[in-house]
C-alpha positions in Angstrom: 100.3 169.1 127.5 101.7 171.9 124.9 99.1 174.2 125.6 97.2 175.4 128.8 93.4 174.4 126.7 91.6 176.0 129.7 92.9 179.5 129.1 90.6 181.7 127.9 91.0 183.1 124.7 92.1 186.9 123.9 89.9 189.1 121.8 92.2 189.0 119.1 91.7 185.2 118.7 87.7 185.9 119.2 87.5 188.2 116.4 89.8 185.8 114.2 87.6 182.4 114.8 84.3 184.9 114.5 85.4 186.2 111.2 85.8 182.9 109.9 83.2 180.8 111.1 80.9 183.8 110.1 82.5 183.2 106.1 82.3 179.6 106.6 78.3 179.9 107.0 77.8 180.2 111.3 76.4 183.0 112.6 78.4 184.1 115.7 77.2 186.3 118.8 79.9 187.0 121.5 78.9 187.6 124.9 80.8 188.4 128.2 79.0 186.1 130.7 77.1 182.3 130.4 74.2 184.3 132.0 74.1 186.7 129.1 74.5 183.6 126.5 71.3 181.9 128.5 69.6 185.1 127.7 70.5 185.5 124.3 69.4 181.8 123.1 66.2 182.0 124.7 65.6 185.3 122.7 66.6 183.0 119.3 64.2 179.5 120.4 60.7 180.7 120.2 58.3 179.3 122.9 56.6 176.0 121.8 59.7 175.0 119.6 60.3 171.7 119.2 63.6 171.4 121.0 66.5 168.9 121.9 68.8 169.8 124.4 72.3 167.3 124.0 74.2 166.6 127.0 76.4 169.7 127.7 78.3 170.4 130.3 78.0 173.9 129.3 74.7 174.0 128.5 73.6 172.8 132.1 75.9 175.2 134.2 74.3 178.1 132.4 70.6 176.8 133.4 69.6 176.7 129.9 68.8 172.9 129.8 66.8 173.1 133.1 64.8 176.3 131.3 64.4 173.7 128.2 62.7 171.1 129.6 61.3 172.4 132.9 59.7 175.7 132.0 57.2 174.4 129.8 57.6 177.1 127.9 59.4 174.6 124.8 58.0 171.1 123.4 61.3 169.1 125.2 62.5 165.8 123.0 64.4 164.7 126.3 61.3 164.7 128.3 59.6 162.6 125.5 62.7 160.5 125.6 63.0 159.9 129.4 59.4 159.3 129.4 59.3 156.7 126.6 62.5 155.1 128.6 60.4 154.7 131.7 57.2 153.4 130.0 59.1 151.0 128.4 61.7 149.8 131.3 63.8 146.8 129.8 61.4 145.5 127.9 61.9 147.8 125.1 61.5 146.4 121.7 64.0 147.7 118.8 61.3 149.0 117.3 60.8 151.0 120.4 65.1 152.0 120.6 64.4 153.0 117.2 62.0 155.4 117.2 63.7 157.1 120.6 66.7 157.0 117.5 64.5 159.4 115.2 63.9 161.1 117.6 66.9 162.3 119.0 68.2 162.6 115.9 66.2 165.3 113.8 64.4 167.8 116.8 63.9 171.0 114.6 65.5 172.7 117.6 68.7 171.5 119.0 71.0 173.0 121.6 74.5 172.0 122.8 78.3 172.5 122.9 81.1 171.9 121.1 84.6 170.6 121.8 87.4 173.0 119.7 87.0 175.9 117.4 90.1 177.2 115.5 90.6 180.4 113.9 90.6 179.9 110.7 86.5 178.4 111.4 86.3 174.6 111.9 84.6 173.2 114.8 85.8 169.8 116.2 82.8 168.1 118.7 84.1 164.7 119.7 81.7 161.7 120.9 81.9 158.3 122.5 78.1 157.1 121.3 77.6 159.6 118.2 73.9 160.7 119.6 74.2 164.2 119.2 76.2 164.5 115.8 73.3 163.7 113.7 71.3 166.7 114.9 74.4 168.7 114.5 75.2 167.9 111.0 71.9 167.8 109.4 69.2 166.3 111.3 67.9 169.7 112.7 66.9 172.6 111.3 68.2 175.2 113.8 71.5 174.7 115.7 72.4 176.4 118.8 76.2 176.1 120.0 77.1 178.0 123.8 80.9 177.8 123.7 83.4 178.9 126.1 86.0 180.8 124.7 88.7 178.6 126.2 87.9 175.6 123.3 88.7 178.7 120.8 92.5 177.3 119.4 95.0 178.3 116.5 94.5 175.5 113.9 93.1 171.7 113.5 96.1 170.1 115.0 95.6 172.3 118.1 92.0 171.3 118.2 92.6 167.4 117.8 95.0 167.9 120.9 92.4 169.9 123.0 90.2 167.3 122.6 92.7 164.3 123.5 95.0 165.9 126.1 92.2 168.1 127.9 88.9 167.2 127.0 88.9 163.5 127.6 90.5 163.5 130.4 88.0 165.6 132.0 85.0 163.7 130.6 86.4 160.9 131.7 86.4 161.2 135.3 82.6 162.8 135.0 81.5 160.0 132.7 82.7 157.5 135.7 81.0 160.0 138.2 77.7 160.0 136.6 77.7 156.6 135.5 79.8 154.4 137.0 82.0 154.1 133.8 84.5 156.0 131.7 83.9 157.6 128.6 86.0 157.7 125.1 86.8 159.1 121.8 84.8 156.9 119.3 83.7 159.3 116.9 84.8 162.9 115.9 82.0 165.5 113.5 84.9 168.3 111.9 82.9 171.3 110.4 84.6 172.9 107.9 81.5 175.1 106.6 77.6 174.8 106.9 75.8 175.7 103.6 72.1 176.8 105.2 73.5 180.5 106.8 70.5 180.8 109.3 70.8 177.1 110.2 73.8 177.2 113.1 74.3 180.1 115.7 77.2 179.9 117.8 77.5 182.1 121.1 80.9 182.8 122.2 81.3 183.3 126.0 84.5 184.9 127.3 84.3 182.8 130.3 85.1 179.4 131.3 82.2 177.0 130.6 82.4 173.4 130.4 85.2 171.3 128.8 
């Protein structure tokens, strides 16, 4: 591996990828704690929101998935999509698959992670089934990103390694943890910018949080 990608990044490097992404259409908030980034989304989701929580690493060692969809405080799209899963068992039409689809794909709320974020302001999220790019890159109308400031790197080649040297490998061994099987890099969203301004917020946490 060239680079230790689990390193947090310095301020300097912060302040670079935050001026950036901030011209390139994200709003940025940097916090010192995943605590403090917990607190600062649930300021930004108002109660009742429609919301979609994609599987995160991140997002569930802060607590903020669990506060999601267990509060009752926020109309979950998981909950709706565990329940329609159990309802239906195996017998699950397509028309049934496809409406769980929709739905996953266009909550007005969604909440989740990404994988690399360089200084000069792309953002790299890799994916072995795709279900949480089409949220990300239009489906929803408010994005919420919680990133460690470890996946915070100097340029897209940088980020492309991240994700193959350190972040797969990783994933990988929970993937086979959780589910019996390994994971892999089948599809890769690159952001260079995002036209809606008030659409994305990414919260920058200067400490180590998820992959």
């Amino acid at each position: 591996m060239s680079k230790d990608f689990g390193r947090l990044a310095t301020d300097e490097s912060i302040n670079k990828a935050k001026d950036a992404l901030v011209k390139n259409g994200i709003k940025v908030l940097v916090v010192e704690s995943g605590l403090e980034a917990k607190t600062k989304a649930l300021e930004i989701i108002p109660e009742g929101a429609e919301i979609m929580n994609m599987s995160s690493v991140t997002v569930d060692t802060i607590g903020l998935a669990k506060e999601i969809n267990e509060s009752g405080k926020y109309n979950s799209v998981r909950n709706k999509l565990v329940e329609m899963s159990r309802s239906q068992g195996d017998r699950g039409s397509s028309t049934d698959k496809l409406s769980g689809q929709k739905l996953g794909a266009a909550p007005e709320w969604v909440v989740g992670s990404v994988h690399a974020v360089t200084e000069d302001g792309k953002i790299f999220v890799a994916s072995a089934s795709g279900s949480q790019l089409p949220a990300y890159a239009f489906g929803s109308s408010h994005v919420i990103w919680v990133v460690g400031s470890q996946k915070i790197v100097e340029d897209s080649k940088e980020a492309m390694e991240r994700i193959q040297e350190y972040v797969f490998p990783l994933e990988n061994e929970r993937a086979k943890k959780a589910y019996g099987m390994g994971s892999s890099i089948n599809k890769i969203l690159i952001f260079n910018k995002e036209g809606n301004a008030d659409r994305i917020v990414m919260i920058i946490v200067k400490e180590k949080l998820g992959f």
